[in-house]
N, C-alpha and C positions, 0 to 999 in steps of 0.2 A: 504494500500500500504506500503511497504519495504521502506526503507533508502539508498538503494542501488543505483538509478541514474534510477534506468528502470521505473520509475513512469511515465513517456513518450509514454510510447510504445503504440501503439493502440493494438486492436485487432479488428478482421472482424464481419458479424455478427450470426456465428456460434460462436463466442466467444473462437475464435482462435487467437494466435500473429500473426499479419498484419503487412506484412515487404514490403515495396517496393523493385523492384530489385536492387538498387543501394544500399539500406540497406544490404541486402541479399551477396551483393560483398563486401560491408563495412567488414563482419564478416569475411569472406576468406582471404580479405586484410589485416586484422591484421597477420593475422597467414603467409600468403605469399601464403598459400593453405589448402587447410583440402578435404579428403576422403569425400565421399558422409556420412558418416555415422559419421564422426568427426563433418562436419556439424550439421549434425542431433541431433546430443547431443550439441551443442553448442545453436541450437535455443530453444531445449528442456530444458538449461539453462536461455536464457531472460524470455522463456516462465514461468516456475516456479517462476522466482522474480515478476511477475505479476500475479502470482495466475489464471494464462489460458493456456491453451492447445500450443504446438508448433504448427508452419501453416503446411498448409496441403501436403505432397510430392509435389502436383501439384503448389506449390508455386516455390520449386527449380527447379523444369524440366521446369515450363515455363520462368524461369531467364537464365537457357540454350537456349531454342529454341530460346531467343530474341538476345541470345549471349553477356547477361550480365554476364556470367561466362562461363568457357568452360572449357574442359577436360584439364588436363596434364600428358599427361604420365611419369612420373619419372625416369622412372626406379630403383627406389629402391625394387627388388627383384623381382624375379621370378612370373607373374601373380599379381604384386600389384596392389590397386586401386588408379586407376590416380584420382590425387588431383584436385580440382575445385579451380578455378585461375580468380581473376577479366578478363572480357573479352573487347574487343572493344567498346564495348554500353554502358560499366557501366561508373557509376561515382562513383567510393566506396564512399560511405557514413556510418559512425560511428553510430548505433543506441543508445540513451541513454542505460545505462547500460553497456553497451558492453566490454569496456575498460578493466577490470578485466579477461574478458573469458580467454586469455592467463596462467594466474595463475591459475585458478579456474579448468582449466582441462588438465594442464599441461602439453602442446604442444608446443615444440619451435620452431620458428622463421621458415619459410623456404625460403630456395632462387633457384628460376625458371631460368632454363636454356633460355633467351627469342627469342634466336633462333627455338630453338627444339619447344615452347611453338611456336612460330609464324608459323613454317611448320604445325604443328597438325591441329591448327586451322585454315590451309589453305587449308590442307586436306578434314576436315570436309565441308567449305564455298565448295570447289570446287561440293561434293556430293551435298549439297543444291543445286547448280546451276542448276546442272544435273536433278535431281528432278524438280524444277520451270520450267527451258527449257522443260523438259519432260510432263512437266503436262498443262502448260502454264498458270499458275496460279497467274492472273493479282496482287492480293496482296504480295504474295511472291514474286515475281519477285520485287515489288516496297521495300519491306523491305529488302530484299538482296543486291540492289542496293544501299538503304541509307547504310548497315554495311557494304559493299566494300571498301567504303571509314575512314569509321571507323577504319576499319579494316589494312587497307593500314597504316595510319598515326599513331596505335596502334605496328601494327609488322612489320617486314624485309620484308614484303610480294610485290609484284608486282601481280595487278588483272587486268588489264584493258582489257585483253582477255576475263575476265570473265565477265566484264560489257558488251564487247560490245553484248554478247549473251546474257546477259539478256535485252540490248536496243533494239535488234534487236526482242527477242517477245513484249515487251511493243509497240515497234512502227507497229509488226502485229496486237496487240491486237486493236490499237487507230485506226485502219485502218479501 
């Protein structure tokens, strides 16, 4: 093992870096936000100081679906990729090592619009709903309803039209 602070880090047991989501929002949170692919070289960074593999894509798309991180559209240029931005669920958490990525791949700071940030992701939840309503899909219904709330006290956002269609399948489902 390296000198460097990431002597910490697990890995899973493909012998991959093993980041919990809130680690996963930790790394985003330093930066303010980072591209899916900014990302990508960032874990591809802890993962090197540990002599293992970065985790697997399915590691960040499911820290999305949980809405431990979420899209930001920026608008910095024409067709740019929206930056990924601790979300509602997370709790950023700093993983050993990490602290240095800023320097190491020379990205600065950024600062989220958390208006613009809270419409987006209100946009997104409202589709989710629509889907869950749609499907009546007893667990999604129950995790959308926990990140409602998350979500509410996270952003500018007002949901409770959207809870009461999701209580209103849960209380068809109980039925």
């Amino acid at each position: 093992m390296s000198d460097d602070g990431a002597e910490g880090l697990e890995t899973d047991g493909e012998g991959r870096l093993a980041l919990a989501t809130d680690e996963l929002a930790g790394v985003v949170d330093l930066f303010g936000g980072l591209t899916r692919a900014e990302l990508d070289e960032a874990l591809g960074e802890l993962a090197f100081r540990v002599g293992t593999e970065p985790p697997p894509d399915d590691a960040v798309d499911a820290a999305v679906r949980e809405y431990a991180l979420v899209a930001y559209p920026h608008g910095e240029g024409e067709g740019a990729d929206p930056w990924l931005v601790p979300g509602p669920a997370a709790f950023p958490t700093l993983p050993e090592g990490a602290a240095d990525l800023p320097h190491i791949l020379d990205i600065e700071s950024r600062a989220v619009d958390r208006e613009a940030l809270g419409r987006a992701v209100e946009e997104r939840f409202r589709g989710d709903v629509a889907r869950a309503v749609a499907s009546e899909d007893a667990a999604l219904v129950e995790r959308l309803l926990d990140v409602s709330y998350d979500l509410e006290t996270w952003g500018p956002v007002e949901l409770g039209d959207l809870r009461e269609r999701l209580d209103a399948v849960r209380d068809a489902d109980g039925e």
